[in-house]
N, C-alpha and C positions, 0 to 999 in steps of 0.2 A: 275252187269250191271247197266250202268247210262244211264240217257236221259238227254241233253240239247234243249231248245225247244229259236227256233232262229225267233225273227217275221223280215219280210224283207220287205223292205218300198221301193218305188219307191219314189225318189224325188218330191217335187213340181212345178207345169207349171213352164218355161219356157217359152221366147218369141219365139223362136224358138220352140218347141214343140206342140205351141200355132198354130205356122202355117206347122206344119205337116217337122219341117224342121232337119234334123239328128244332133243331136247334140252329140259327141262323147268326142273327146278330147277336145273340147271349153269351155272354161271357162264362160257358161252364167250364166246372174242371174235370180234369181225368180221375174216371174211378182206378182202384189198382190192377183191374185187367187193363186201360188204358195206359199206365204206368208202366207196365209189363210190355206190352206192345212198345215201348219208346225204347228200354231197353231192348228188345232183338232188335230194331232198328240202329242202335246203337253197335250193337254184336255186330249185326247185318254191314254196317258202314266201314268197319275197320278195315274187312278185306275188299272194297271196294274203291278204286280210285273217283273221291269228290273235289270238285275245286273252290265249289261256293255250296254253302246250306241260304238259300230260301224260303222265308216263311210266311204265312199269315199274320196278321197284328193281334190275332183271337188267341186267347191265353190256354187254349187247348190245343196246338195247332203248334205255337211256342214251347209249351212243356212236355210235346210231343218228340222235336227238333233238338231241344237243349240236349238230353244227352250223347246224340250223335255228333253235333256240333263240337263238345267238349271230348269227344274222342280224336276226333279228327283236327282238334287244335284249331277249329275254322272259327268267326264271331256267325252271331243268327242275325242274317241282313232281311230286315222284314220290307216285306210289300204288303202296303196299304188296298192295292188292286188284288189282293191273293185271299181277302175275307169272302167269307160265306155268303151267301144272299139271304136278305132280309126277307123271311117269308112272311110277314105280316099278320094278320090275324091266327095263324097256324103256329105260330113262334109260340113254343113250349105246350104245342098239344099233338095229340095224335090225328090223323085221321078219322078214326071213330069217334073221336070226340068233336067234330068238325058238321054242320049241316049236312044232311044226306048229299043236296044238290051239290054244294059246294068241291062235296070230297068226289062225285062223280063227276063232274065237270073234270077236274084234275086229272083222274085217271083216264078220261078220254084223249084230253089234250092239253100235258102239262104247261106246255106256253100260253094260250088261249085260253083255259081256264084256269092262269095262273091264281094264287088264294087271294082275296081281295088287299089292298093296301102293301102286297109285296111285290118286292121289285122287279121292274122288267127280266125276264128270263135273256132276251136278245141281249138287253143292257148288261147285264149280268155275261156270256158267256163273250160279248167283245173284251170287255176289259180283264177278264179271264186270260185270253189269246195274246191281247197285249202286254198284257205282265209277261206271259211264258216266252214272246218275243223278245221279246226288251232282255231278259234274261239268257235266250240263245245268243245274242247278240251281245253280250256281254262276256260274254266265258264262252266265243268263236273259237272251237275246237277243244272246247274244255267238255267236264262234266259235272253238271250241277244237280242238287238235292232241293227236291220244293215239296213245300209243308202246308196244306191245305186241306177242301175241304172236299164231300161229298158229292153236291150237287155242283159246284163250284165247278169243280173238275169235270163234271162228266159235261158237262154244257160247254167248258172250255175244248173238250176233245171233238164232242161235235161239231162247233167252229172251228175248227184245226183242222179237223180231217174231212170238212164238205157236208157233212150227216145233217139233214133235217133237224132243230133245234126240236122240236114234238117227237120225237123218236129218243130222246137222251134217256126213256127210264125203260126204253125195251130195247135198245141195242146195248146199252152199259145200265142193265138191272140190276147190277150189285158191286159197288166200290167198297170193300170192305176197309174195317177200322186196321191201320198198318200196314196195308199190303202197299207191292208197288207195281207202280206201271211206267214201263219205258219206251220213251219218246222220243225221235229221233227229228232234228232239224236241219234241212237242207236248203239255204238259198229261201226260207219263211217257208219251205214243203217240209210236213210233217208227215212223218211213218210212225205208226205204231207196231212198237217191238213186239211189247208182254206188256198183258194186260191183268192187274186185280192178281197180281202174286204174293201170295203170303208169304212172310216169311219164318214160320214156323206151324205147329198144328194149331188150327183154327180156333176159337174159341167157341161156344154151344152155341147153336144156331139161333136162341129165343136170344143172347146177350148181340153175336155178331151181326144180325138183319138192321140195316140201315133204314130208318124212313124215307119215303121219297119214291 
């Protein structure tokens, strides 16, 4: 029996994240708190044994990755299964700016009242679990670095660790920009180590609150 032990990174701020705004399949960039954040990650990787950096295809997620990568001598191997979910009509708005009913449906029951036009949550948190497979199973006793997303990630640990897919935004309420969480895999059984660890002091609470 082997264990792969996978740390999983939320991207850095965003302008749009910055203002609480969904950012899914949009190609933003990182503002320079998010820049900052890539750098301690960066810091953060050096005393860290990695064997692979995996990434997102989203160019925030990428410039996230790149300077840990380039510490570590590794190249950024991206997974096209490790993008964000397309959240559909909600793509580059806030919540309050969303129809009353809509935005209360959601907070009832984010699967079931997913925002109209985006993509399945279930769909979305399989191929989440399968990327993170595919990658324990690749660096079989290694330790790898994976560069994604928000909601992406918390849906993907729900399916991992058994959790009601309607429960991802109150059992994992806050994935912070940077932080990491380590994931351990045995045999496709997943333990969660440490969850939403920053690695450095925070950023002000109006920039670091993620929508979702």
């Amino acid at each position: 029996m082997t264990t792969t032990l996978l740390y999983l990174v939320r991207h850095g701020q965003t302008v749009w994240h910055r203002e609480n705004r969904y950012a899914g399949v949009s190609d933003v960039a990182l503002t320079e708190v998010g820049r900052a954040q890539a750098e301690r990650l960066a810091a953060w990787v050096a005393d860290t044994r990695i064997d692979a950096v995996w990434v997102s295809p989203l160019r925030r997620a990428r410039e996230t990755a790149a300077p840990a990568a380039a510490v570590l001598r590794l190249p950024l191997r991206v997974a096209d299964d490790l993008a964000e979910v397309d959240f559909g009509e909600a793509e580059g708005r806030t919540l309050a700016e969303l129809p009353e009913a809509q935005a209360a449906a959601f907070r009832a029951d984010p699967v079931g009242g997913a925002f109209p036009g985006a993509e399945n949550p279930a769909a979305a948190a399989a191929r989440g679990a399968a990327a993170v497979r595919r990658i324990a199973r690749r660096h079989d006793a290694g330790q790898a670095l994976v560069v994604a997303h928000n909601t992406l990630l918390r849906l993907t640990l729900c399916e991992l660790l058994g959790i009601p897919l309607s429960r991802y935004r109150t059992v994992f309420p806050q994935l912070a920009n940077g932080a990491v969480t380590e994931l351990r895999l045995t045999d496709e059984q997943a333990s969660l180590i440490r969850y939403n660890v920053p690695l450095a002091a925070r950023v002000p609470a109006d920039e670091a609150a993620p929508p979702g």
